[in-house]
C-alpha positions as CSV (number, residue, x, y, z in Angstrom):
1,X,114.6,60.5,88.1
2,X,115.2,59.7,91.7
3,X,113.0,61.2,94.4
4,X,116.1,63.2,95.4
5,X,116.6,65.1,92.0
6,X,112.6,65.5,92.0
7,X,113.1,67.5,95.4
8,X,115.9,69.2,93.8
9,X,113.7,70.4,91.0
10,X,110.5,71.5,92.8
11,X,113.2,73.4,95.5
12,X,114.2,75.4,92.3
13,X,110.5,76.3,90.6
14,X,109.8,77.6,94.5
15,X,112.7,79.6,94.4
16,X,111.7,81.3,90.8
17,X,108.8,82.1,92.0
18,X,109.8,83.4,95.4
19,X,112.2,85.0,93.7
20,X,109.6,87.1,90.8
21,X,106.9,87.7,93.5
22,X,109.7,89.2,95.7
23,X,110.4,91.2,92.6
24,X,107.4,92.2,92.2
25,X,106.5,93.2,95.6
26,X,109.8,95.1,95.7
27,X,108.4,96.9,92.5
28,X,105.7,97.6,93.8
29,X,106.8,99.2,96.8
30,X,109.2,101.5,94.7
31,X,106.6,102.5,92.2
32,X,104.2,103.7,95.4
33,X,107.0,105.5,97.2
34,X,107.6,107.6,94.0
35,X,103.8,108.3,93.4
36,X,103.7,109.5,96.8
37,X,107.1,111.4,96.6
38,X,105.8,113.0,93.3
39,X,102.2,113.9,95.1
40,X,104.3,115.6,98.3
41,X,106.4,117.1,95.8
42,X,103.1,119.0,93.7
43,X,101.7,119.7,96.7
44,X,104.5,121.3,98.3
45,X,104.8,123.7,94.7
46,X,101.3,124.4,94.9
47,X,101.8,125.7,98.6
48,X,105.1,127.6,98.3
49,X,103.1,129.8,94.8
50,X,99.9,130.4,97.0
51,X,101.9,131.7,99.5
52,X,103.9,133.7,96.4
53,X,100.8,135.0,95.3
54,X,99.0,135.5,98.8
55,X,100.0,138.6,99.6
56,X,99.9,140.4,95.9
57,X,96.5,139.3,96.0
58,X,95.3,141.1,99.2
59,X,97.1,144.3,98.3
């Protein structure tokens, strides 16, 4: 192999893995927006039925 095609070859394994820690950072940052939607989302429900059941109670 020539120096060049050994430059041409280590440029690609950088990529790959530039590309699967990009991936996974990505993933990541999906899979801890959702959590967090989820989380607001329970705590929203668990608002909106104590407010339900707030006044039933005090009657």
């Amino acid at each position: 192999m020539t120096e060049e095609e050994l430059m041409q070859s280590g440029e690609m394994k950088g990529l790959g893995w530039r590309l699967a820690i990009g991936f996974g950072v990505f993933a990541l940052m999906v899979g801890s927006l959702n959590l967090a939607y989820e989380n607001k989302n329970d705590r929203l429900q668990a608002i909106a039925a104590d407010r339900l059941q707030g006044p039933s109670d005090a009657e």
